[in-house]
DSSP file (Angstrom, degrees, kcal/mol; ACC not computed):
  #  RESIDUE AA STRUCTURE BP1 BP2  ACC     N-H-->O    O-->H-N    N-H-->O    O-->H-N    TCO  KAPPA ALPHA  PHI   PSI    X-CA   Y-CA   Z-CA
    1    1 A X              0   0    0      0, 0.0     2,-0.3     0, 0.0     0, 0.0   0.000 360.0 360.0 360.0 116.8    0.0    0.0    0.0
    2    2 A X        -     0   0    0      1,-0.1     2,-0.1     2,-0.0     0, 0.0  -0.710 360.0-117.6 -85.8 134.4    1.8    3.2   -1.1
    3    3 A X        -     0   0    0     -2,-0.3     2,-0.7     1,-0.1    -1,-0.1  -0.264  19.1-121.6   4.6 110.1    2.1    6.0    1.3
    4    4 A X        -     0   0    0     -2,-0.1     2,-0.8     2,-0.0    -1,-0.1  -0.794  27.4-172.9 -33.4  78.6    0.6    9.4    0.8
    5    5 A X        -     0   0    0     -2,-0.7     3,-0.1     3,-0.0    -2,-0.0  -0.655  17.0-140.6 -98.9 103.8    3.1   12.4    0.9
    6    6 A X        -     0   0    0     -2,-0.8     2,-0.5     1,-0.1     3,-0.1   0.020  26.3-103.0 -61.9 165.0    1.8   15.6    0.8
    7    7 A X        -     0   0    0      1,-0.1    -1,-0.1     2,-0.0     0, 0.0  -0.687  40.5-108.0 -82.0 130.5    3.7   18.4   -1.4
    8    8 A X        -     0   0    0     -2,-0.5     2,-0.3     1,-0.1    -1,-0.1   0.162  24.2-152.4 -47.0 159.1    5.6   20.6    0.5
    9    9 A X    >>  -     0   0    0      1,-0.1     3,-1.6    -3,-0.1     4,-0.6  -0.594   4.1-152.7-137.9  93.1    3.9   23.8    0.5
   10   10 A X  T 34 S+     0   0    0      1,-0.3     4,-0.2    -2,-0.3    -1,-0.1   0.511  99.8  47.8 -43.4 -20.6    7.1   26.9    1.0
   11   11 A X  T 3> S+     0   0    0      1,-0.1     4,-3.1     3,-0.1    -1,-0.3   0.797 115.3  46.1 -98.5 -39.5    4.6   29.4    2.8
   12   12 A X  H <> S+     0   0    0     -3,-1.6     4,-1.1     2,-0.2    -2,-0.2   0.697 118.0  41.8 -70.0   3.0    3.3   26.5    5.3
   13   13 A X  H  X S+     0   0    0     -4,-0.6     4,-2.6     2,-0.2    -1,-0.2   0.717 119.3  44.5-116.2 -54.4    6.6   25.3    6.0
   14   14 A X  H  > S+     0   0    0     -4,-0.2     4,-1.4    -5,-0.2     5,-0.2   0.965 112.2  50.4 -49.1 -43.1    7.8   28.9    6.3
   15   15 A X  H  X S+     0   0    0     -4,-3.1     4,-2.0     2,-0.2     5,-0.3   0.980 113.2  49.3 -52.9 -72.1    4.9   29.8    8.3
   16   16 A X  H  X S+     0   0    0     -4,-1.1     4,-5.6     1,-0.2     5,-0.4   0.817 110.7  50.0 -19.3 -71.9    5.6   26.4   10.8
   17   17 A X  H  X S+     0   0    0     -4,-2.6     4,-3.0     1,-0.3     5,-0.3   0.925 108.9  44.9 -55.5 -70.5    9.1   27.2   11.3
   18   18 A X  H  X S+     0   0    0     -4,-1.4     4,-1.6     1,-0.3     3,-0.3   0.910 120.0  53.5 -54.0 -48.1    8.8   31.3   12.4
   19   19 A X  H  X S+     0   0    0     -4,-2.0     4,-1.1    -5,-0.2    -1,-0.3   0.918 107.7  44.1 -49.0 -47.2    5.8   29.6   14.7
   20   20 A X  H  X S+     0   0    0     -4,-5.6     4,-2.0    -5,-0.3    -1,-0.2   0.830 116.8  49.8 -70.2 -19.3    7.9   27.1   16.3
   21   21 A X  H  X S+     0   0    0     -4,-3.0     4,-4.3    -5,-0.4     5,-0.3   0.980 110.6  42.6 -70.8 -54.8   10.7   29.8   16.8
   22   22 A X  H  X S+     0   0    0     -4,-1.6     4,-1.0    -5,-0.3     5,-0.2   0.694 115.9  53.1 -87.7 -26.6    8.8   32.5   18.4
   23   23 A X  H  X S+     0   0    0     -4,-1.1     4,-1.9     2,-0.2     3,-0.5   0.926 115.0  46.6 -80.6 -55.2    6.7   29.2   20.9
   24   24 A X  H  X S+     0   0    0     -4,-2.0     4,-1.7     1,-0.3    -2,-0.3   0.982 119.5  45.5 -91.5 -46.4   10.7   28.1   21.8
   25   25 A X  H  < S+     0   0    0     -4,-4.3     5,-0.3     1,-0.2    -1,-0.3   0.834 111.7  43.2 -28.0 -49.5   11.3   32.0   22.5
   26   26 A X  H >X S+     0   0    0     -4,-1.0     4,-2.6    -3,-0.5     3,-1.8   0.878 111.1  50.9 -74.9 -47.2    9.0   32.9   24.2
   27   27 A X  H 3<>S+     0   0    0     -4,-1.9     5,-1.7     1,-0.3    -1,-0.2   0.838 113.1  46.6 -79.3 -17.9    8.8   30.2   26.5
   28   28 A X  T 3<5S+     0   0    0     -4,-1.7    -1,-0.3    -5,-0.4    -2,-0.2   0.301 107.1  59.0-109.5  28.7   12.7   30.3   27.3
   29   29 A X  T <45S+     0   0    0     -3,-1.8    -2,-0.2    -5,-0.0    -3,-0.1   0.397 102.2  55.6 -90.5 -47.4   12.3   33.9   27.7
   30   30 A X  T  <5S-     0   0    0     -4,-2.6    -2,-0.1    -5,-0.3    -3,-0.1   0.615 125.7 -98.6 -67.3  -0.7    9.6   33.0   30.5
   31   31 A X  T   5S+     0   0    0      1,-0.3    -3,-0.2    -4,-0.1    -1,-0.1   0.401  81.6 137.8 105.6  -7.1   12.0   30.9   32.4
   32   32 A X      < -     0   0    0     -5,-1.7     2,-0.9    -6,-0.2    -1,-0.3  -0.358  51.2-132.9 -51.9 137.7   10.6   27.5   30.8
   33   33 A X        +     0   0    0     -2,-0.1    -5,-0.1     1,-0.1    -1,-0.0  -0.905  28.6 172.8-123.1 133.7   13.1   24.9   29.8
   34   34 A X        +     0   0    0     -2,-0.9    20,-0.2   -10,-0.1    -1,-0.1   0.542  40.1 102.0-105.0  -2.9   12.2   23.8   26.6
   35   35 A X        +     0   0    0     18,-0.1    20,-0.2     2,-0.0     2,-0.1  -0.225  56.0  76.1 -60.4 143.4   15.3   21.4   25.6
   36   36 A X  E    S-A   54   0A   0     18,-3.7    18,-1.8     2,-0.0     2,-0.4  -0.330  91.0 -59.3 126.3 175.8   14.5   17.6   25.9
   37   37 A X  E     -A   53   0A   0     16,-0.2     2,-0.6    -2,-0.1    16,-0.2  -0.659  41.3-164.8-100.0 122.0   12.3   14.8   23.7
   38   38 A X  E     -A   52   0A   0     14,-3.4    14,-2.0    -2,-0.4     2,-0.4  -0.937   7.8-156.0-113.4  99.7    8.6   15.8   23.4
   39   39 A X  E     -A   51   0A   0     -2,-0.6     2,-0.8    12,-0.2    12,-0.2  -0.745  11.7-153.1 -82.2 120.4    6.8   12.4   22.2
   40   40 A X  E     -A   50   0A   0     10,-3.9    10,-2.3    -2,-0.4     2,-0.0  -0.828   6.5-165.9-112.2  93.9    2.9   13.5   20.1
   41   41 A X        -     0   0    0     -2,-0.8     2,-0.4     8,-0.2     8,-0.1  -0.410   6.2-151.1 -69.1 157.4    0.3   11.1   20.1
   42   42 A X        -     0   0    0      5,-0.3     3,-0.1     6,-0.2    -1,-0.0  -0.640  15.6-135.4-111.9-164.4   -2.6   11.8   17.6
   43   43 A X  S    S+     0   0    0     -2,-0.4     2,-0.4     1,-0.1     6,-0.1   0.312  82.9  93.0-107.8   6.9   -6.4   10.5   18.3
   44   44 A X        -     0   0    0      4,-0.2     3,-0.5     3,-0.1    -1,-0.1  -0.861  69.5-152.0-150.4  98.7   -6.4    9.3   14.8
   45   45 A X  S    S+     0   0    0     -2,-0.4    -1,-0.1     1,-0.2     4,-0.0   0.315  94.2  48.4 -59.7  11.8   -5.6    6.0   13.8
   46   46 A X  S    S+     0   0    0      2,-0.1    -1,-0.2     0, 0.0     2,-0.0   0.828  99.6  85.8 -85.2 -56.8   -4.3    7.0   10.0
   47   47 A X  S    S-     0   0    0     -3,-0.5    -5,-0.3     1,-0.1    -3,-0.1  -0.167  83.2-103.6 -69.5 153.5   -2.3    9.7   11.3
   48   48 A X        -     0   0    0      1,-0.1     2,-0.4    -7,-0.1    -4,-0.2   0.395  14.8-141.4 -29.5 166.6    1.5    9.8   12.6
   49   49 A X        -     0   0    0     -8,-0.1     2,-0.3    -6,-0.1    -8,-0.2  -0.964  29.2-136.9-136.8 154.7    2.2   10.0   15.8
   50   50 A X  E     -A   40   0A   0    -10,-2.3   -10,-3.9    -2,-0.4     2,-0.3  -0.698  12.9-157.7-111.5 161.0    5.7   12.6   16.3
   51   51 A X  E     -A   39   0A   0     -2,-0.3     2,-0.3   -12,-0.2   -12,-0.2  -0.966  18.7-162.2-141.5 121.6    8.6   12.4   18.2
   52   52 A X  E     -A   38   0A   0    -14,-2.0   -14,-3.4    -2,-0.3     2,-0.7  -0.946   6.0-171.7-119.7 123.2   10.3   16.1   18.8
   53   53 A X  E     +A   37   0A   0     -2,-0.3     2,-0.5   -16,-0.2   -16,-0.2  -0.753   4.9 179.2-128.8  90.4   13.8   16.6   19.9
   54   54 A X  E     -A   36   0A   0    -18,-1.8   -18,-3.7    -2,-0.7     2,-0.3  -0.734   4.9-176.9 -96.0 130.8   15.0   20.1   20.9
   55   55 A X        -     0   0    0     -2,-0.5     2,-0.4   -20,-0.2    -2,-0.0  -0.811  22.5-131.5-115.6 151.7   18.8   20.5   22.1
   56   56 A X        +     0   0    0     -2,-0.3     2,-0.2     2,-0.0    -2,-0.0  -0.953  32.6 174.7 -96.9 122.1   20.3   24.0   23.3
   57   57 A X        -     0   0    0     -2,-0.4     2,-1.0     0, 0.0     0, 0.0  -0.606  33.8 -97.0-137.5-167.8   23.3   24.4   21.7
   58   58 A X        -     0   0    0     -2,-0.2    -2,-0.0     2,-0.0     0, 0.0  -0.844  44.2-101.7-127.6 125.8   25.5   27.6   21.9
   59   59 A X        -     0   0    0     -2,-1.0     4,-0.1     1,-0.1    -1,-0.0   0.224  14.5-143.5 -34.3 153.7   25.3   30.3   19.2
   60   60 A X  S    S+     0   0    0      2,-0.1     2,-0.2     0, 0.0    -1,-0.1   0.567  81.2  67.3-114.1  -8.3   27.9   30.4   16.7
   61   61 A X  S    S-     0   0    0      2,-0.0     2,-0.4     3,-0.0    -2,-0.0  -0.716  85.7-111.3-119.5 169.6   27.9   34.3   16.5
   62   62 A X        -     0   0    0     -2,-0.2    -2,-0.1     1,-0.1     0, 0.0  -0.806  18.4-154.1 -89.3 132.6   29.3   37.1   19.5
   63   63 A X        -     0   0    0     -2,-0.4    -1,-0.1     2,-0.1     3,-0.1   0.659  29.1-130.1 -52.7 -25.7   26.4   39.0   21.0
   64   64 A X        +     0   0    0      1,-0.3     2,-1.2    -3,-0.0    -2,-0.0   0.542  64.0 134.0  89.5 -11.6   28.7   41.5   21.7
   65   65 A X        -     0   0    0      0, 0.0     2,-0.8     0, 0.0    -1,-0.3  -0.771  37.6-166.5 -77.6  85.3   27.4   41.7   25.2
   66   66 A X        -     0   0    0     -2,-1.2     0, 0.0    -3,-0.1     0, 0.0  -0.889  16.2-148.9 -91.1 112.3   30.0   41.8   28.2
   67   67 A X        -     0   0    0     -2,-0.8     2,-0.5     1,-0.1     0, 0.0  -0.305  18.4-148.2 -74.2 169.6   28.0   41.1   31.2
   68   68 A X        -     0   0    0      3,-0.0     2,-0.5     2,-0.0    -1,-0.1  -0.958  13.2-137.4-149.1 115.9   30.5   43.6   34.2
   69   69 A X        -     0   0    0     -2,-0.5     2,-0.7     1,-0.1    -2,-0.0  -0.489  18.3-120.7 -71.3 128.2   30.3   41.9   37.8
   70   70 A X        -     0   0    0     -2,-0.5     2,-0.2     2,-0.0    -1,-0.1  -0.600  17.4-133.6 -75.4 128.4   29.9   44.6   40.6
   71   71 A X              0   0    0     -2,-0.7    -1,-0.0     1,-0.1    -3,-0.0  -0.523 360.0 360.0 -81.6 144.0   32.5   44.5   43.0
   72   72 A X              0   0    0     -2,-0.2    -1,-0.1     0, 0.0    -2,-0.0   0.459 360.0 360.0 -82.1 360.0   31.0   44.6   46.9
């Protein structure tokens, strides 16, 4: 039985991605930690079920940011 794939579609995919950013922003601006293996059941025995894996990894560019400790 062949498998269904839908055609990528460059504005949903685009859309997905700037959504998924701005949910993993936000929420590790809010003190959340959002790293770690997110397993997605569906209700619906046709569809998938996902497995989601976010790592923190350390930016490749300088912010430019020097934090300066206060001395007591």
């Amino acid at each position: 039985m062949p498998t269904h794939e839908p055609k990528p579609n460059v504005e949903t995919a685009t859309t997905f991605e700037r959504e998924l950013e701005a949910l993993l922003l936000e929420s590790f601006a809010r003190g959340m930690s959002v790293q770690g293996t997110f397993d997605i059941s569906t209700p619906v025995a046709d569809a998938p079920d996902w497995s989601v894996t976010i790592e923190k990894r350390a930016s490749n560019e300088s912010s430019g940011y020097e934090p300066q400790f206060l001395e007591e």
